[in-house]
C-alpha positions in Angstrom: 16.8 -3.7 7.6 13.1 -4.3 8.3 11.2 -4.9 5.1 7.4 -5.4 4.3 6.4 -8.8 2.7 7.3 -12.9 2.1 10.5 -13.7 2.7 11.8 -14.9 -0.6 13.8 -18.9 -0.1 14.5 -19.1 -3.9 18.3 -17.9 -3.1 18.5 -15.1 -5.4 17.9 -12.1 -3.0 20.4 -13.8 -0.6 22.8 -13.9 -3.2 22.4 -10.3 -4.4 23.4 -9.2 -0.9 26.3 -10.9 -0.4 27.2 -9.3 -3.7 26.4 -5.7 -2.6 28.4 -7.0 1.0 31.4 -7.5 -0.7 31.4 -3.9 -1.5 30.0 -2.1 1.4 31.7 -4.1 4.2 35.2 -2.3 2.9 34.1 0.4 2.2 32.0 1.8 5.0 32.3 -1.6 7.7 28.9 -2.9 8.0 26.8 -5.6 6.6 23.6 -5.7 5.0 20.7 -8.3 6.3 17.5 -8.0 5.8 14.2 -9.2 8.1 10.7 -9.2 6.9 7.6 -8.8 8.2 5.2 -11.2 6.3 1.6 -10.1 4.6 0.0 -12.4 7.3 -1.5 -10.4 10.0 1.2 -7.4 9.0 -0.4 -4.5 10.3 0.0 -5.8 13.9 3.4 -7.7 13.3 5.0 -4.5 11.9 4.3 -2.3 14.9 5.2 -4.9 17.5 8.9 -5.6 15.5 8.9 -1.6 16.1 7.6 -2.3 20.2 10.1 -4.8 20.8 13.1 -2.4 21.2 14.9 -5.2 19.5 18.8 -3.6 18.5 19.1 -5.9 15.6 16.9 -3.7 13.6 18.5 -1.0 12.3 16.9 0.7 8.8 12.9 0.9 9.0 10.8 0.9 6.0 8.0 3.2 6.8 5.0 5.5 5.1 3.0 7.7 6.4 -0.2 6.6 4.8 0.1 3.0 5.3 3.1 2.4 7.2 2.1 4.0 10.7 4.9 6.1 10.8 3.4 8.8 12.4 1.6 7.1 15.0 5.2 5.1 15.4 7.1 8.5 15.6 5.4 9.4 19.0 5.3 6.1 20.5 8.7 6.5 20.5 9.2 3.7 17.9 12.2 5.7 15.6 15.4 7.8 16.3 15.4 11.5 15.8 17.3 12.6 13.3 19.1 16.0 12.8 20.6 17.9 10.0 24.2 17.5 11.1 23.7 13.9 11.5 22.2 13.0 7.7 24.8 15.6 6.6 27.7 14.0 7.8 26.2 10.2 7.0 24.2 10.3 4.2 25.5 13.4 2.4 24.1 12.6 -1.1 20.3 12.0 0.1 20.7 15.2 2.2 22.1 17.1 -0.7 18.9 15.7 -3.0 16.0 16.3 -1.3 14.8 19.6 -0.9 13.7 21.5 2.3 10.1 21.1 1.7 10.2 17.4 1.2 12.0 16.9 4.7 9.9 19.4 6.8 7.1 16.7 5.7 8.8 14.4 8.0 9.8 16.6 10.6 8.3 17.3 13.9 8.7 18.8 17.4 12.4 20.3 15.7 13.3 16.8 14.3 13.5 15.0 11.2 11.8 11.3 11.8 12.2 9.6 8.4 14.0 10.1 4.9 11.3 10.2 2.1 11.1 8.1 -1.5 10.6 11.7 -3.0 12.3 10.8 -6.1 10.7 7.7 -7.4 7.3 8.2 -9.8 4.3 6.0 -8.6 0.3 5.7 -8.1 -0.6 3.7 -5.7 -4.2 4.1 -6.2 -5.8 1.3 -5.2 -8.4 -0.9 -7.6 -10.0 -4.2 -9.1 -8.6 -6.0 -12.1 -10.2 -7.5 -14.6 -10.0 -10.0 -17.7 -11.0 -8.0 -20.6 -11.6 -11.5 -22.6 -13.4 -13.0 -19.9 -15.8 -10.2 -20.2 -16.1 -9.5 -23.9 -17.1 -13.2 -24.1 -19.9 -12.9 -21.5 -21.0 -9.5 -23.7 -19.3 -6.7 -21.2 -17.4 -3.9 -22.9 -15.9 -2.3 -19.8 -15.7 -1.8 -16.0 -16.5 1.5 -15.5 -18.6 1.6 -12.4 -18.9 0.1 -9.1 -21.9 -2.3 -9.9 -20.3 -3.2 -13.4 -18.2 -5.8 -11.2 -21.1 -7.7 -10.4 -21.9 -8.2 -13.7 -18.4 -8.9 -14.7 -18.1 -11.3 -11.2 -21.8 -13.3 -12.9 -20.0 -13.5 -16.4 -16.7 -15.3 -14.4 -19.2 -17.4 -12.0 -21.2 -18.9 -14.9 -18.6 -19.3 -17.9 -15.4 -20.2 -15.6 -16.2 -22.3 -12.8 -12.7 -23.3 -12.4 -12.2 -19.5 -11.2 -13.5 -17.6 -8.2 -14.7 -14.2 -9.2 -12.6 -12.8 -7.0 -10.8 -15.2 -5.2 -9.0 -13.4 -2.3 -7.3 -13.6 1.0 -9.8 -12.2 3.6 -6.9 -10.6 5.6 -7.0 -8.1 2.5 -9.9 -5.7 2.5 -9.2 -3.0 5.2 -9.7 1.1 3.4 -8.4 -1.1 0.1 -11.6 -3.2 -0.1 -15.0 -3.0 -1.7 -16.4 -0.7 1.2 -14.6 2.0 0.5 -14.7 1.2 -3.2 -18.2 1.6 -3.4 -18.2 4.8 -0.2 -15.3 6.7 -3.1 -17.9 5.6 -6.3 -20.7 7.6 -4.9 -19.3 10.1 -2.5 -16.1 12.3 -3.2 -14.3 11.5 -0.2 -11.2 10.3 0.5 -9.8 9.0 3.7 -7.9 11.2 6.3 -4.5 9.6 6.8 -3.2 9.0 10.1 -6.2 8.8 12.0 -6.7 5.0 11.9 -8.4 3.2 14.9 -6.4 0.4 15.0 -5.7 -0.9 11.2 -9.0 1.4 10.3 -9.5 4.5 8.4 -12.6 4.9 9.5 -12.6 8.9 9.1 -13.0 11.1 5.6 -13.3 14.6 4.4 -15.7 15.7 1.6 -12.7 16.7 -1.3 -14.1 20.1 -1.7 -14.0 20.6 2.1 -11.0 18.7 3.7 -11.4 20.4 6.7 -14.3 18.9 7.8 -14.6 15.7 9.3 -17.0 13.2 8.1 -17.6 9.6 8.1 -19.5 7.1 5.9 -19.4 4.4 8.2 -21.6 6.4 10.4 -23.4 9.0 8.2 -25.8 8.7 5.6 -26.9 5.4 3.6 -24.3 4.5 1.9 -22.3 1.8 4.3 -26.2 0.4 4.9 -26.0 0.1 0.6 -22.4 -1.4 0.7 -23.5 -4.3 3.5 -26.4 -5.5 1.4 -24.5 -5.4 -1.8 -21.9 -7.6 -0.4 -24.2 -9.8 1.1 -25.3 -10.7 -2.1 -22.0 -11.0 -4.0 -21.8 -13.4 -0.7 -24.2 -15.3 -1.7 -23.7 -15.0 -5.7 -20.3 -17.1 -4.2 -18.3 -14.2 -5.7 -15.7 -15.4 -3.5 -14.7 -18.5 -1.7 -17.3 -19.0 1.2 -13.5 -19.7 3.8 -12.6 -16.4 3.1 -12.5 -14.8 6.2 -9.7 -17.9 7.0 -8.1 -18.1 3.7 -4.2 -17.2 3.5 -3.5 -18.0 0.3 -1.2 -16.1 -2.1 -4.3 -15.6 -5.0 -2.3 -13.2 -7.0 -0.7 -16.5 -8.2 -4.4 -17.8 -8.7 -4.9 -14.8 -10.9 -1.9 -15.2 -12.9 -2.8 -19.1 -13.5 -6.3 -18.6 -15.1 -7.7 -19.5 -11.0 -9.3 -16.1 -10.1 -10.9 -13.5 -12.6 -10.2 -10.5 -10.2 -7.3 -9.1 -8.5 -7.2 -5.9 -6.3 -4.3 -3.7 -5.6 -3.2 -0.1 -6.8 -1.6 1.0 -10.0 1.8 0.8 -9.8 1.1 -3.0 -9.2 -1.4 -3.3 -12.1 1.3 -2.0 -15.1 3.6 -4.2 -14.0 1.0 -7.2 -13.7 -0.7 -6.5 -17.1 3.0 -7.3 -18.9 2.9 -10.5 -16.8 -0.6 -11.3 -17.3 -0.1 -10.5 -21.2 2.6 -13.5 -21.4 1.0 -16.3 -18.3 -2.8 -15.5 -19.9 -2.4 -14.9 -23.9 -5.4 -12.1 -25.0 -6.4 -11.1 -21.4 -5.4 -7.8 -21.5 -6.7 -6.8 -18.2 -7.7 -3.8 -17.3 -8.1 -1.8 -13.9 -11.2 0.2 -12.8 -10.2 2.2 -9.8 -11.8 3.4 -6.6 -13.3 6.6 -7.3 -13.4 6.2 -11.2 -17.3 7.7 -11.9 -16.2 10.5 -10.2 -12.7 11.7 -10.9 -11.7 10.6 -7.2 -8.1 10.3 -7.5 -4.9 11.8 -5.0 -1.2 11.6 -6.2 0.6 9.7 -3.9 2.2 11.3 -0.9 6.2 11.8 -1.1 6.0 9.2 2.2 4.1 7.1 0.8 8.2 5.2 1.1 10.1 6.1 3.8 13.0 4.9 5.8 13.7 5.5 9.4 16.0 4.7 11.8 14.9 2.0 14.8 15.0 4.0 18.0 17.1 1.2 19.5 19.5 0.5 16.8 22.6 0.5 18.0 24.3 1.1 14.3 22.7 5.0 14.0 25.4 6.1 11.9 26.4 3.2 9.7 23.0 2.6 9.1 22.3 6.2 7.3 25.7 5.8 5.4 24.4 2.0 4.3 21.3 3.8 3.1 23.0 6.3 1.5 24.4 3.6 -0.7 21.4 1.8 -1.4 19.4 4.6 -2.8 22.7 6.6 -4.3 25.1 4.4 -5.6 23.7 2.9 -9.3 25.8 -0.6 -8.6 24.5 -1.4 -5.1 21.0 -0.3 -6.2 20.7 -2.2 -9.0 22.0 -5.2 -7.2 19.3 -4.8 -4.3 16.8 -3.5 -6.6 17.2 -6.1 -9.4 20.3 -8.8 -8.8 22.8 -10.0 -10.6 23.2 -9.5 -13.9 23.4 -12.5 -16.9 21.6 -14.2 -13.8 18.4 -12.3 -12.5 18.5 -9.9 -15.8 20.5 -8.7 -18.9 21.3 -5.5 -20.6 20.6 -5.6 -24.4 22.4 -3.7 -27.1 20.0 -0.5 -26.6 20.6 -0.5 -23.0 16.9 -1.7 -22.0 16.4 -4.9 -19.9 15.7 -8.5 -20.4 15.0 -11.2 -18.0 16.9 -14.6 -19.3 15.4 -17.3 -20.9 13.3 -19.7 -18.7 13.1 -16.9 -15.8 9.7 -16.6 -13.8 8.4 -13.5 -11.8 6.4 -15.9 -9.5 9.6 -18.7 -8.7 12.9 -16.3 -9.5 12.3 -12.9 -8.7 14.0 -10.7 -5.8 11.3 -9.4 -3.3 14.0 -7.6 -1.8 11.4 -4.7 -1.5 12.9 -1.6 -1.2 9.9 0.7 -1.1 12.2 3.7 0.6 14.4 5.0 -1.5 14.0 4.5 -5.0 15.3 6.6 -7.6 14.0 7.6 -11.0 17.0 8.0 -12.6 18.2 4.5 -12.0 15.6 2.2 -13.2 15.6 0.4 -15.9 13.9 0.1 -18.6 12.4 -3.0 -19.4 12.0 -4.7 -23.1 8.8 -6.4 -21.8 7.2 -3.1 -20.7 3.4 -3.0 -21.3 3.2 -0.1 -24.4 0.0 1.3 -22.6 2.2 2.3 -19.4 2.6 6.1 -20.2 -1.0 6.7 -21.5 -2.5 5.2 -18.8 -0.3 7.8 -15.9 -1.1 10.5 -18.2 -4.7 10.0 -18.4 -4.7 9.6 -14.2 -2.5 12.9 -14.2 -5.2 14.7 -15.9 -7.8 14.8 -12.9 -5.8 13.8 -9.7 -5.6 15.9 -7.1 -2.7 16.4 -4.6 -3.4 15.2 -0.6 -4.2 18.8 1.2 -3.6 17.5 4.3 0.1 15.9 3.2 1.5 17.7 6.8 -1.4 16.8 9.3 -0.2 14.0 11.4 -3.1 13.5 14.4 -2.1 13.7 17.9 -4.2 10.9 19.2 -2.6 11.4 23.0 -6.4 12.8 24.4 -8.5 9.6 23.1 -5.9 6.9 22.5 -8.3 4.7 24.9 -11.3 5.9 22.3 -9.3 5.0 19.7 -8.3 1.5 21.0 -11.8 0.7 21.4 -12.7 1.9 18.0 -10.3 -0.4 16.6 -11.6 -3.5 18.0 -14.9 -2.5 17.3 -13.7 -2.3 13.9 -12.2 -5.8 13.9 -15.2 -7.3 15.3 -17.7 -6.2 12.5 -16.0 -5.1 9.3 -14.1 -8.1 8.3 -17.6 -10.1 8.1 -20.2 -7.6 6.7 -17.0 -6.8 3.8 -17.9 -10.4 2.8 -21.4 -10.7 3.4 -20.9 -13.1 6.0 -23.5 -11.5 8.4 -27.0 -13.6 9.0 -28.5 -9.8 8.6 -26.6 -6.9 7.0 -28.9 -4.1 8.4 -28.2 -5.4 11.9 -25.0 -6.1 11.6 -24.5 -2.1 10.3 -27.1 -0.8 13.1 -24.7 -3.2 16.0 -21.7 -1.6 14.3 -23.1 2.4 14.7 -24.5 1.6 18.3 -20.8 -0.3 19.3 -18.6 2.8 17.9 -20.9 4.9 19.6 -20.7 3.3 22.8 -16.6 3.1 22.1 -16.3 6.7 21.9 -16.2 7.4 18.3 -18.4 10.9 19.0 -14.9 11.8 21.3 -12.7 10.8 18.6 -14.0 12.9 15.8 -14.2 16.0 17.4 -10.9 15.4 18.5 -9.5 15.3 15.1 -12.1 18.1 14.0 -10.3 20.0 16.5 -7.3 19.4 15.2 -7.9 19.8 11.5 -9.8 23.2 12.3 -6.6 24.6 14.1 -4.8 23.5 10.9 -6.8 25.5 8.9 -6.6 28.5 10.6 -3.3 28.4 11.0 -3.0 28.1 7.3 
């Protein structure tokens, strides 16, 4: 099984699987292994796995939104599945999803992946930050995009044994502060599946998803973005290697190291329970992209997916394996969360506990199962954070579903547009998201003239194309 992230060597994952092997090898012949694909350089690691026709792959984790699955699909990357096949192999996922939720992963009379339509999540993406850290320098709250500076000067000038936001520069992409600031003052959000390369470079206005637009090339805004970060550059808001830097900061955050941390808010509730117990009073708190302005989506239903790799040799078995792993409460619990009275225990009231002396950062799983969890068997944990409910029920309040949840982009006509794109993309938008430009109104005005030159006029009226059939096929 092909799995997104660092492989873990503390010996617990390894030994969860040969657990869940004694079970599965009897009853249905196979064995489970696992291979990841490490954060370093990902995006391009994960497609060539998926290139390399290699047979020892078998179970794909995929997503539509971040995952390439898509754009995978039609380079011939996974096996098509059909309704007879997932019927007679993985009759209990078949039984549980409905038709609706597998025509979103259908295509061209196939079915290309099994969605995680069962499991509750935001993945949302945002910036964390030390409520203490900022109460003590005189800031109440985060609330707006230049509200992190002055939270990022507090941390520079009472901490200096923190960065303000210490982070690995492979880890900006659509996630970063670019689109942070394009979501605080525009209501767009990014159209997925029409990345150049590892770049969502394209949008649609929320009141008009239809239409095409780009802030990267239209209006003032990605001009506003380069000089801000060119400052926070300079402010040393960051480490001045960053563009180099590999390092795992999240463990930087947790240690007192880093005042910031950036991901979505799935990761952010469970981080705030460990943050509560590694940093005593930090209670950190998340403002997400889009927050002046309501511009939240629910996550897709393939936002987790699994497929099948279009050369495994193991069709079959793999879809009954998977039909384990998401459907049967003892191997998912194993996969999902070990060994238990080793890697957790089950109290009196049937909640969770880790035991004594255990540590997320040196003991935890990372078996990473991002394609099939299920609801109805996870735990519940006695160190949940208590604000966990109110803080979904106040994003389910204003977010707004994906419309475009069954576009997928046929890039076949500009594919050599969109290659271009991409590394024009690669060239500039790692250094002006870091303010590491000598002049961040040329470096914008090179950008625009390079994507022009690429073909990026080609490429959007390509997809406007698209997206206008779409609509009036609606």
């Amino acid at each position: 099984m092909l799995l997104l992230g660092n492989k873990p060597t503390n010996g617990r994952a390894d030994a969860a699987i040969a657990e869940i092997n004694k079970i599965v090898g009897p009853r249905i012949g196979v064995e489970l292994r696992t291979q990841y694909i490490e954060w370093a350089d990902w995006q391009n690691q994960y497609q060539l796995a998926l290139a390399s026709g290699d047979p020892n792959i078998d179970l794909v984790v995929t997503a539509t939104d971040w995952l390439y699955a898509w754009e995978l699909t039609r380079k011939g990357g996974f096996y098509p599945l059909t309704p007879e096949l997932l019927q007679t192999n993985a009759p209990q996922t078949w039984a549980a999803i409905p038709q609706s939720h597998w025509d979103l992963c259908s295509e061209n009379g196939k079915i290309w992946f099994i969605p995680e339509d069962q499991y509750s999540q935001y993945t949302n993406h945002g910036m964390y930050w030390r409520k203490d850290w900022a109460a003590a320098g005189g800031l109440s709250s985060v609330e707006k995009f230049e509200d992190l500076e002055t939270y990022w000067d507090i941390v520079k000038k009472n901490h200096p044994q923190a960065y303000p936001w210490d982070i690995n520069g492979a880890e900006y992409l659509d996630f970063g502060l670019i689109g942070a600031y394009f979501m605080a003052k525009r209501p767009i959000q990014t159209i997925i599946g029409a990345n150049a390369g590892n770049f969502g470079i394209f949008q649609y206005n929320t009141n008009d998803p239809y239409t095409v637009v780009s802030l990267y090339m239209e209006g003032n805004e990605f001009l506003e973005a380069a000089r801000i970060l060119d400052r926070f550059a300079k402010k040393g808001f960051w480490r001045e290697d960053v563009l180099n830097y590999r390092g795992e900061t999240r463990n930087l955050f947790l240690a007192g190291l880093s005042g910031s941390d950036q991901h979505h808010t799935q990761t952010y509730i469970g981080l705030r329970e460990q943050m509560d117990r590694e940093q005593p009073g930090s209670e950190i708190q998340m403002y997400w992209w889009g927050k002046e302005l309501n511009n939240v989506n629910k996550d897709l239903l393939t936002h987790g997916a699994m497929a099948i790799n279009a050369a495994s040799r193991n069709v079959a078995k793999a879809l009954q394996l998977y039909d384990l792993l998401r459907n049967d409460k003892q191997i998912y619990l194993l996969y999902n969360y070990g060994i238990e009275g080793k890697d957790y225990l089950v109290k009196a009231d049937g909640s969770f506990s880790r035991p004594d002396g255990w540590n997320s950062s040196t003991d935890a799983l990372d078996t990473n199962f991002w394609a099939g969890r299920m609801d109805k068997f996870e735990p519940m944990w006695d160190t949940w954070w208590s604000g966990r409910t109110t803080f979904v029920e106040n994003l389910n309040t204003f977010a707004k579903e994906y419309p475009l949840g069954k576009f997928a982009f046929d890039p076949s006509k500009v594919s050599a547009e969109i290659s271009a794109i991409g590394e024009v993309c690669i060239t500039y938008i790692p250094s002006i998201h870091f303010g590491k430009t000598s002049d961040p109104d040329k470096a914008v005005a090179d950008f625009r003239a390079a994507l022009q030159r690429a073909g990026y006029d080609k490429v959007k009226a390509e997809l406007q194309t698209q997206l206008t059939a779409l609509k009036n096929a609606r």
